[in-house]
Each structure stands twice: as structure tokens, then as C-alpha cells.
C-alpha positions as MATLAB code, in Angstrom:
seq = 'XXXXXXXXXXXXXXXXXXXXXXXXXXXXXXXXXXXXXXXXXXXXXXXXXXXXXXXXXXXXXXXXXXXXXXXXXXXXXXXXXXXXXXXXXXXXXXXXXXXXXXXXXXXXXXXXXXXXXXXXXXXXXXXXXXXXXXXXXXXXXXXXXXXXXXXXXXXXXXXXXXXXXXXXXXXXXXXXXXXXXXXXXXXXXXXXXXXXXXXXXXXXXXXXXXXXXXXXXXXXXXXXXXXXXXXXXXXXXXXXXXXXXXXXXXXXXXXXXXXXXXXXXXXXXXXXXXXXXXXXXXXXXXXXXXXXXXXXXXXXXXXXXXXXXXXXXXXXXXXXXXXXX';
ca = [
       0.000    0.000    0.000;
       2.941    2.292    0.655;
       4.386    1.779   -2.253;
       1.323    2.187   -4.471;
       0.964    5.611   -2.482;
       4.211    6.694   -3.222;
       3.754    6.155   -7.112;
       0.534    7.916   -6.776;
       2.161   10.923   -4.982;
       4.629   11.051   -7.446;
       2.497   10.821  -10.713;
       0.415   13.522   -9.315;
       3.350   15.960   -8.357;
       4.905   15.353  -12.030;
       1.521   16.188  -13.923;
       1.018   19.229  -11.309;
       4.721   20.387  -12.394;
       4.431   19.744  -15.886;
       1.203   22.081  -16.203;
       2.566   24.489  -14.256;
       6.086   24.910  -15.802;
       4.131   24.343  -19.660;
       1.786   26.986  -18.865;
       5.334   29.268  -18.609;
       6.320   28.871  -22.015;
       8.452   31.939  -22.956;
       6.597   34.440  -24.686;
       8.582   35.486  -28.219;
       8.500   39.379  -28.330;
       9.894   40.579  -32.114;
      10.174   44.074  -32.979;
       9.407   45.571  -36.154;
      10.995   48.942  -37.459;
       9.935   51.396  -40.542;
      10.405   54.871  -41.494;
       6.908   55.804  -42.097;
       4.397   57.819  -39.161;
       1.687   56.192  -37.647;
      -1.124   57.127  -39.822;
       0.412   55.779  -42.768;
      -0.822   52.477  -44.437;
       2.324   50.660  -43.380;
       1.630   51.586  -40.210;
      -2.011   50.285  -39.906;
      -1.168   47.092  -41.860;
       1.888   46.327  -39.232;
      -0.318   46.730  -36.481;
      -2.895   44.609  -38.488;
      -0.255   41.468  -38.254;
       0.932   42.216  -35.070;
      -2.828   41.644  -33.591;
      -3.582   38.480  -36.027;
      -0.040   36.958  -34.605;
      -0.972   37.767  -30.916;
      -4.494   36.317  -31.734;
      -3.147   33.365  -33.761;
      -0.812   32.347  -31.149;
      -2.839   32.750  -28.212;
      -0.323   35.636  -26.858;
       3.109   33.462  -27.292;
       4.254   35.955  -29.930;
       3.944   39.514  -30.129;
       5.175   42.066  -32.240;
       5.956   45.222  -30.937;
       6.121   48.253  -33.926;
       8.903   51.056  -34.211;
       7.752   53.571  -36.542;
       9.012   57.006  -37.507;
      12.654   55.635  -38.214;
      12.876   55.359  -34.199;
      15.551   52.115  -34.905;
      17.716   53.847  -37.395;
      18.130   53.940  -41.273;
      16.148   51.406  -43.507;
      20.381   49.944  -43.649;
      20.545   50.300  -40.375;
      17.299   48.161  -39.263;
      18.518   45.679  -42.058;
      21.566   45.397  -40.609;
      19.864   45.060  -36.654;
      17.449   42.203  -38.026;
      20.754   40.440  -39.381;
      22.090   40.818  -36.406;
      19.663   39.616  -34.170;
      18.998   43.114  -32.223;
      16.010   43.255  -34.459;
      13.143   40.777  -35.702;
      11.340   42.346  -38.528;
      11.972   45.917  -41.101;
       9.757   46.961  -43.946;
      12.088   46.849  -46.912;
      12.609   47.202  -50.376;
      15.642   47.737  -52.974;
      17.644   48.506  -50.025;
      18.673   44.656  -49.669;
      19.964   45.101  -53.023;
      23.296   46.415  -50.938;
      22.845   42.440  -49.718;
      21.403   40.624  -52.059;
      21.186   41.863  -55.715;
      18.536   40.725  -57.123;
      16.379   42.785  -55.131;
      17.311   45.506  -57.595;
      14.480   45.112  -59.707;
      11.974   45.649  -57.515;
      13.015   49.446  -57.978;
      14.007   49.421  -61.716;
      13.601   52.728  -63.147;
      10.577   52.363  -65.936;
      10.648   48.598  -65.636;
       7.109   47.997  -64.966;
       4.334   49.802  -67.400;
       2.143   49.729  -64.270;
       0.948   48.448  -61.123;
      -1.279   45.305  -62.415;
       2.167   44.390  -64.606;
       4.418   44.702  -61.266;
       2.024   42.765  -59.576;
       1.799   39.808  -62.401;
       5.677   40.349  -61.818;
       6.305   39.917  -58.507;
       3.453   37.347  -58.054;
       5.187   34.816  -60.466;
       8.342   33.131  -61.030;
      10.469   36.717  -61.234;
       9.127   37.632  -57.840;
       9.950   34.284  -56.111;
      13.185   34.478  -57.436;
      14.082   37.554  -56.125;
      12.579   36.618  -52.801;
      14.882   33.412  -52.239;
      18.028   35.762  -53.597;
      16.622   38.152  -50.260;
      16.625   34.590  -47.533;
      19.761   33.153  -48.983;
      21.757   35.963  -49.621;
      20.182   38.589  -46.711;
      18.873   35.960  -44.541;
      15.511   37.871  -44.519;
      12.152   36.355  -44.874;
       9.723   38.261  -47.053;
       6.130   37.814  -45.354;
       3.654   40.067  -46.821;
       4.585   43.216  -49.158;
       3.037   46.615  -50.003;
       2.308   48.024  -53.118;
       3.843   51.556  -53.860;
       3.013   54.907  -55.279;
       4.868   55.550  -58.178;
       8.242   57.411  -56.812;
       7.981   61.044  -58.161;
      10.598   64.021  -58.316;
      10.175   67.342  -55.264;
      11.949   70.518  -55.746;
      12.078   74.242  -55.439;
      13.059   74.875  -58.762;
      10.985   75.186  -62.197;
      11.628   72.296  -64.294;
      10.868   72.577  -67.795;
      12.805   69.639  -69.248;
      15.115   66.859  -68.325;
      18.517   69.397  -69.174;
      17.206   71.094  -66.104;
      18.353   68.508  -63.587;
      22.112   69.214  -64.682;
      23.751   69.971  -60.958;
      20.695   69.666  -58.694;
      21.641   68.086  -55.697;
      19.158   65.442  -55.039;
      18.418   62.906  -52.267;
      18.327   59.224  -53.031;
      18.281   55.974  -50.744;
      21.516   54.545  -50.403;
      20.755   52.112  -53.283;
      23.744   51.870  -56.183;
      20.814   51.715  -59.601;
      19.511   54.887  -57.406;
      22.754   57.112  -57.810;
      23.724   55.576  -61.169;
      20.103   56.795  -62.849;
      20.219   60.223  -61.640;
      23.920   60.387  -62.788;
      22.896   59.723  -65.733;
      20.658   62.387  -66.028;
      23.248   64.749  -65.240;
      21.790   65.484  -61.887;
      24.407   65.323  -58.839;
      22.580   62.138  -56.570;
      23.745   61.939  -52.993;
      22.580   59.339  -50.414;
      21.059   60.038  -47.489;
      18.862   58.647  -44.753;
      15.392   59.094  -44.992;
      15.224   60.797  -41.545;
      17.995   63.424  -42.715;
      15.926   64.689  -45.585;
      13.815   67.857  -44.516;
      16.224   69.137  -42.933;
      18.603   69.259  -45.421;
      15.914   70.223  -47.850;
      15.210   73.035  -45.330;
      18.737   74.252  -45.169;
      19.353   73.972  -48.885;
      22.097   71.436  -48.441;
      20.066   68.849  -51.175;
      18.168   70.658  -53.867;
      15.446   67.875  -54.083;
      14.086   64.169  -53.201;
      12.640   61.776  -55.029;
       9.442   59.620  -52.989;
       5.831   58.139  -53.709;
       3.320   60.882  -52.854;
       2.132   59.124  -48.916;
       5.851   59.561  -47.672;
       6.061   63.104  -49.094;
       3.082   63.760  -47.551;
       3.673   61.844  -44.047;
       6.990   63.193  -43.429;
       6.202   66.661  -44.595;
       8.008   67.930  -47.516;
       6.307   69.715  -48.897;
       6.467   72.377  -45.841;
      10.238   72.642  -47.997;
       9.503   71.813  -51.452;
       7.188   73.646  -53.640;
       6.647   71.557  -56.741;
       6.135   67.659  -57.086;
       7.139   66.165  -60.691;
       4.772   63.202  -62.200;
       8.128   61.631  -63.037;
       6.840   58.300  -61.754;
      10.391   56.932  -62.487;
      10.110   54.198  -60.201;
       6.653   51.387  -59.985;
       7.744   49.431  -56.872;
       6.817   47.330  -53.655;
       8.228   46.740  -50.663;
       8.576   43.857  -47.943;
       7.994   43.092  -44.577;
      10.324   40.762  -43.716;
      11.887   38.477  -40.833;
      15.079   38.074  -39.732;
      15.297   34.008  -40.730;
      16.927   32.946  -37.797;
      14.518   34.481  -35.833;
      11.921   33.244  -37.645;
      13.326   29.678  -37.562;
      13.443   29.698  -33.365;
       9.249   29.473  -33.760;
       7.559   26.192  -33.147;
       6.048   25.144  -36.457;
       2.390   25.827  -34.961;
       3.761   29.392  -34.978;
       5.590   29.691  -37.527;
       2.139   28.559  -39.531;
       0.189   31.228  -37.129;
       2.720   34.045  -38.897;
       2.412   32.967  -42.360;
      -1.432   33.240  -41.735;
      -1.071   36.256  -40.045;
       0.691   37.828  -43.012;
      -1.674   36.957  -45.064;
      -4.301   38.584  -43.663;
      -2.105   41.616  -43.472;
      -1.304   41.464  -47.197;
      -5.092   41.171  -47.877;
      -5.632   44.368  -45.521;
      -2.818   46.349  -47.209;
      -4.153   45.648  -50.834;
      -7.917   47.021  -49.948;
      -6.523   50.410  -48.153;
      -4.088   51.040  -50.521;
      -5.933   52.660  -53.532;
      -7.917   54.862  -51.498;
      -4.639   55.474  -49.064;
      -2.807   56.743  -52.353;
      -5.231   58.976  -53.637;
      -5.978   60.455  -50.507;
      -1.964   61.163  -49.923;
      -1.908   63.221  -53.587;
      -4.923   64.933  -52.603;
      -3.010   66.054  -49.466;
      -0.298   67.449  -50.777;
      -2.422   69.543  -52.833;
      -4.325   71.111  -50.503;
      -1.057   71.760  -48.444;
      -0.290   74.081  -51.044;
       1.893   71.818  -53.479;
       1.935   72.164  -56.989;
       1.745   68.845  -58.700;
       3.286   68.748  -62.413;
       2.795   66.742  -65.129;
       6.428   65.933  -67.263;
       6.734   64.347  -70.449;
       7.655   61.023  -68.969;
       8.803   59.490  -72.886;
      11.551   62.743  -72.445;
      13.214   60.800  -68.932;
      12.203   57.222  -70.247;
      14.280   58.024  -73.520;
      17.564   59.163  -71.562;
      17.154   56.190  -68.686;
      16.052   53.117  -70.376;
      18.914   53.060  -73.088;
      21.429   53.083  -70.321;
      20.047   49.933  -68.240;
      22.309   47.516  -69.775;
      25.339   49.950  -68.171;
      23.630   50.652  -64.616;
      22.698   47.077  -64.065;
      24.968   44.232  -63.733;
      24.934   41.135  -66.080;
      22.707   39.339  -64.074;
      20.408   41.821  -63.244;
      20.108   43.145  -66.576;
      18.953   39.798  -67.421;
      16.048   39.891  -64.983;
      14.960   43.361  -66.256;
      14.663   42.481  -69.329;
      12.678   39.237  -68.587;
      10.314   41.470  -66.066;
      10.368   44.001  -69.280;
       9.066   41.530  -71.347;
       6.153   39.983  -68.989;
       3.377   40.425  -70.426;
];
């Protein structure tokens, strides 16, 4: 009898322990940077997924969001995920810098529009480019945004490309970036985001390049008076995941993310018409003057010189995205 007590005892102090000490599972806290404020769609849609992964995962993972370039550059969060220091970063042809490939999703005049960068990016081009990102950056794309085209700011009257000769302008510290505006004569310098107005506001840079929502949510044009349809640049952008981090999940989480991203993609995609729209609209009743170019004029001086901006293998790509149909 004492003996069959003493097993009892002990069976029921090991199942008492083992639900205690299981219902202690570490919680996984990520953080997530961006540049953009908090009303902005990227914004919204990160706090979107970080609510569908707390949900999904019955509070084991949460995300915790950075905005407003709190973390650093868009390099510099890169960088921090790589690291470790940092879980997640919205980011686009930045990782070029890392993995070259993701180049083309910022290809001056590469896609006609948004439904061909979307056919793009949706097929066998766009998962390419996303397992050059993991293997090379050792980021996991999750969900990605759509973009405004990226469109030319500036103080100055511009009548015609042979007015860019000298201006000063602000680009992201992406190489196709600098070599495009060098090649239209203008004098490209890189710069973090964060660094812009006021060096826009001291005269240092003459001008910045930007979809319409961030030169509305960061404020330029309190410092820039004109806005150029140049819409050089039809791009997207991704949230990623560090991979190691990603890869420390148990695979009931690591499902719970993917369907979390999902959801946030889904989310994205139905504000982002009305989000773009809205952002142009702002900028004109700020006091902006929005000008139309003759975009043939900058296509004419750009496109011929892809073959020389690009490397082999990424001029191979653009001209396979160039001739999706």
C-alpha cells in the first residue's frame, strides 16, 4: 500500500509540475521597425499582423512596432534584423546592398504599371528575387506593399530633363539609385530618410525623389514647392523576418505568422488605392503644386542606359520582367 501511495504521490506531483512549468512557455517578443508615421498604411497594416499573430498564437508571440525611423536607417534596421537586435523591417531595394537581385523591384521604368508589377512579382520573377533576399540577406519576405509611383520634389521650375544638370538630389543609399540620376546629369547623394527635410530646409540637397504618402507623411512639402509626375520608379516593398529568428518558432507558430501575413497582405491591398489617392490629394491642398512631365523625355535618356547601370545578371532579370506580359 505504501508503495502504491508513493507512485501515486509522485504521478500527481509530475503532472502538477508539468502544467505548471508548460503553462510558462516563454513568450517570443519581435520588434518591427519602418520609417513611415503612424497614420500611414504601413503603419495600420503592421499593427494589423501584429494583432492576427498575438491572436493566432494565443499571446506566445507579439510584435511590438517602431515607426518614424525610431531604430535607425532602412540599412541600419537591415543590418539590426541580421544581427539579431532586431526581428522584422519593412524593406525594399535597399537589400539590393545584400542581395542583388532585389534591384528590380526598384528598376527605373521597368514595370508599365501596377497590375504588370504585380503579375511580376506574383510569379516566377518575384519568387526568385525573394529566395536571392533569404539566402543571400537571410531575410524572410512575409507580406509586401504596393507603392506609389516614386515622383521628383523641388524648389526649382523644371521645364525639361537638361534642367536637372547639378541639382543636388536625395536618393536611398541604393547603387541603380545614384547611377540613374547620374545619368541624367543630376548630382545624386545618399542620405537617410530621416535626414531629408532638414537638409531640404537648409538647402544642403536641392530635391528628393518619394511616392506621394511619404512626401506627404513626413512633410516635404512644408520645404519643397513643386512635385514632378516623373513616376520613375513602380515598386513594392517587404515586410520581412530576420530568418533565424523566424526559424526559433515552433512550427504551430511559424504557420500562425504565415497566416497572419496573409491577412495583413489582404488588408494592405484594400486600403491602398484609397490610401494613395488620398496622400496626392493632401499634398495639394497643403499648397503643393503637382506637375505633369513628359515622362517618354526621362524614359528616352534612362532606359537606353540599363544595360550599363545594371549588372549582367540583373540586366537579365529586367529584361525578362520588361518583357512579362
Amino acid at each position: 500500500m505504501r508503495k502504491f501511495f508513493n507512485l501515486f504521490l509522485f504521478l500527481f506531483i509530475a503532472t502538477v509540475s508539468f502544467s505548471f512549468f508548460g503553462s510558462k512557455e516563454k513568450t517570443v517578443e519581435w520588434k518591427l521597425g519602418h520609417n513611415a508615421n503612424t497614420d500611414h498604411i504601413w503603419h495600420e497594416t503592421a499593427v494589423e499582423f501584429s494583432e492576427a499573430v498575438e491572436t493566432k498564437t494565443n499571446g506566445k508571440v507579439k510584435v511590438k512596432i517602431f515607426p518614424n525611423g525610431q531604430l535607425g536607417s532602412e540599412t541600419d534596421m537591415i543590418n539590426s534584423v541580421r544581427l539579431g537586435t532586431l526581428d522584422m523591417v519593412l524593406t525594399g531595394e535597399t537589400l539590393q546592398n545584400w542581395a542583388p537581385k532585389a534591384a528590380l523591384m526598384a528598376v527605373p521604368y521597368a514595370f508599365r504599371d501596377l497590375n504588370h508589377m504585380n503579375t511580376v512579382l506574383n510569379g516566377e520573377i518575384g519568387q526568385e528575387i525573394k529566395e536571392n533576399i533569404q539566402t543571400n540577406a537571410g531575410l524572410i519576405p512575409l507580406y509586401y506593399h504596393e507603392r506609389a509611383p516614386r515622383n521628383l520634389t523641388t524648389n526649382r521650375e523644371i521645364k525639361s530633363v537638361g534642367d536637372l544638370k547639378g541639382m543636388i538630389i536625395r536618393v536611398p543609399d541604393v547603387p541603380i539609385f545614384v547611377k540613374t540620376w547620374e545619368k541624367l546629369e543630376a548630382k545624386p547623394t545618399p542620405m537617410s530618410l530621416q535626414e531629408v527635410f532638414t537638409s531640404l530646409q537648409q538647402n544642403t540637397i536641392h530635391a528628393q525623389e518619394n511616392p506621394y504618402d511619404l512626401i506627404y507623411s513626413l512633410g516635404f512639402y512644408e520645404v519643397q514647392k513643386y512635385a514632378y509626375e516623373t513616376e520613375h520608379v513602380i515598386q513594392w516593398i517587404y515586410a520581412t523576418v530576420g530568418e533565424k529568428q523566424f526559424n526559433k518558432l515552433t512550427p504551430e507558430q511559424q504557420t500562425a505568422v504565415l497566416e497572419a501575413a496573409e491577412e495583413a497582405q489582404l488588408f494592405a491591398q484594400g486600403k491602398f488605392q484609397e490610401f494613395i489617392t488620398t496622400s496626392r490629394q493632401n499634398l495639394l491642398d497643403k499648397g503643393m503644386k503637382i506637375v505633369s512631365v513628359n515622362k517618354e523625355e526621362y524614359q528616352n535618356k534612362i532606359m537606353p542606359e540599363m544595360q550599363n547601370i545594371l549588372t549582367p545578371e540583373q540586366y537579365e532579370l529586367y529584361l525578362k520582367i520588361v518583357n512579362t506580359k
